[in-house]
C-alpha positions, 0 to 999 in steps of 0.5 A: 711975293705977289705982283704987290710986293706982298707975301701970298702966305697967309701968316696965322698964329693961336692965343693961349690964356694963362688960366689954361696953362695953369690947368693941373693937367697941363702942368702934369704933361712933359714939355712934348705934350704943350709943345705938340699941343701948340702945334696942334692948336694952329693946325686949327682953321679958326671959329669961320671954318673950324675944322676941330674933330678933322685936325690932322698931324701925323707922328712924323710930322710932329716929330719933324716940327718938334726936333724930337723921334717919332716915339717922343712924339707918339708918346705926346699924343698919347699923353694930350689925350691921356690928359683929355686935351685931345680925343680921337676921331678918326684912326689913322688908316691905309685905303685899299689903294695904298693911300695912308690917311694920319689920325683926325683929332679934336681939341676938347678946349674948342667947340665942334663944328655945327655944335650948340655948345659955346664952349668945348667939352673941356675934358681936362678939367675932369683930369686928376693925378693918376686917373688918365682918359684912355689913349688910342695907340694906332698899330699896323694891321700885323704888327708882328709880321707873318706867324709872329716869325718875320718881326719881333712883336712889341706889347704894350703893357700900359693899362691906359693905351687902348689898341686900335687895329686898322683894316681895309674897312676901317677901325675896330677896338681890340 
């Protein structure tokens, strides 16, 4: 409370439009995904400083606001941009100083900042049964620790997830 007696948080909420909840796509995604995607949604600043293409949560913070694990909530990222609800902009990366940055995302249904169009890229509209967009899974560096011995390494054989290895450099598709 401020000396006003007001609360100095600044409340905001998000609006969706049933025509978007009637999207085939949507419909198609587990309660996880619209749940994440509401989250996600009022993570965005607003069309006056709108960050889309920077939005930022991280799995765990996702799977804290959910009530869900950390693999639920990963599936569900997966899953909005196997929809094309979400795009990945910027992986998630550890800094040579051991500083962790999560994974910067843009909403397709909002336009990107300093862009022409009116309208986002929509891109589940495109969606249809069975044909997903790719989905980037965020591995650790050396997932399966040092000469495969130290950790059991785990393959993902979904033909849709595309995985991205992070580097003191930055990203590189494998």
């Amino acid at each position: 409370m401020n000396k006003t007696g007001r609360d100095d948080r600044q409340e905001h909420g998000t609006f969706l439009v049933r025509s978007f909840l009637e999207e085939p796509a949507f419909r198609a995604m587990t309660t996880t995904a619209q749940m994440l995607y509401v989250w996600l949604r009022l993570e965005w600043r607003g069309p006056q400083a709108n960050n889309n293409g920077s939005i930022a949560l991280s799995v765990r913070q996702a799977a804290e606001r959910l009530g869900v694990s950390r693999n639920t909530a990963a599936r569900a990222f997966q899953e909005l941009q196997a929809k094309g609800f979400l795009f990945l902009t910027k992986a998630a990366r550890l800094g040579v100083g051991g500083l962790a940055r999560c994974s910067e995302f843009e909403l397709t249904e909002i336009t990107m900042p300093h862009s022409e169009q009116r309208l986002g890229r929509r891109l589940y509209k495109e969606w249809k049964p069975g044909h997903d967009f790719p989905a980037h899974k965020v591995m650790a560096n050396n997932p399966c620790g040092a000469n495969r011995k130290t950790k059991p390494c785990h393959q993902n054989e979904d033909s849709n997830v595309v995985k991205m290895m992070t580097s003191a450099r930055g990203t590189s598709s494998k």
